[in-house]
C-alpha positions in Angstrom: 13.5 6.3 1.8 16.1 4.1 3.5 15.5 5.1 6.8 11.9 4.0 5.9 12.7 0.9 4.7 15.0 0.5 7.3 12.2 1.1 10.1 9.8 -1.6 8.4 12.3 -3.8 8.6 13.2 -3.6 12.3 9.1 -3.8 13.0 8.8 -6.9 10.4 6.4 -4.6 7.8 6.9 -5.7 4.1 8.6 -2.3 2.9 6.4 -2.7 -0.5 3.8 -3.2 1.2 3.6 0.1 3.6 5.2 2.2 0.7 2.1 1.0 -1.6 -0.6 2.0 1.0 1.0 5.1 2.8 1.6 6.8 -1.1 -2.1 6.1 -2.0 -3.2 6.8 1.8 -1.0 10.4 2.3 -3.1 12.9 0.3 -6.1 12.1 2.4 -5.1 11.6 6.0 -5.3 14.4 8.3 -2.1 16.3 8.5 -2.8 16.5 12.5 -2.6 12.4 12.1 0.9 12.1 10.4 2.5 10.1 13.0 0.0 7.2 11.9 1.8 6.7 9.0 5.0 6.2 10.5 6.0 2.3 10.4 5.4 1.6 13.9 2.0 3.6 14.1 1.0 2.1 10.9 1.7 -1.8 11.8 -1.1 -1.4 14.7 -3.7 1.0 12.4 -3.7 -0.1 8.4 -1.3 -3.0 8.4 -4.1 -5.9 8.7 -5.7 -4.2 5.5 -3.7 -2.5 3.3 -4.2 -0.2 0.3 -3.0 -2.1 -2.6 -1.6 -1.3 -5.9 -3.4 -1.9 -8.9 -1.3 -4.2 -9.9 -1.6 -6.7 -7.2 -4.0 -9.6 -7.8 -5.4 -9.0 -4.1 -6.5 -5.6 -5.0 -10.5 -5.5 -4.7 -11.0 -4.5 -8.0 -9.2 -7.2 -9.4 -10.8 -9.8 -7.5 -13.0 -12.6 -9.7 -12.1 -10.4 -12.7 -11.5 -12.1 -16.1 -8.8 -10.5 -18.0 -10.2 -8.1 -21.3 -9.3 -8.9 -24.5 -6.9 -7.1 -25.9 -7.9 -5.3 -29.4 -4.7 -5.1 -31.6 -5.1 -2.5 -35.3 -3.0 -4.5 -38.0 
């Protein structure tokens, strides 16, 4: 993980930011493809757009979303 963080560092990638998309991205990328997830290879193939966590307000399906109420038992 270091080394990986390291590596996004030296190629100015947000290590966030890569970790987020390669996780979601790895279980359905072509094993021949691997190197595209490196840092490097993935800076000039994914890192204009992303995956993002579901968390993140940029996520698509959080975009002009209005909060839900929360329902709270007494």
């Amino acid at each position: 993980i270091q080394s990986l963080i390291s590596t996004c560092k030296l190629h100015d990638i947000t290590p966030y930011t890569y970790l987020v998309d390669v996780l979601q991205r790895i279980s359905q990328h072509p094993a021949s493809e691997v190197s595209d997830l490196t840092p490097r290879h993935w800076k000039t193939r994914f890192a204009e757009n992303p995956l993002r966590a579901l968390i993140d307000p940029r996520h698509p399906d959080r975009q002009n979303k209005q909060p839900e109420a929360t329902v709270r038992a007494h």
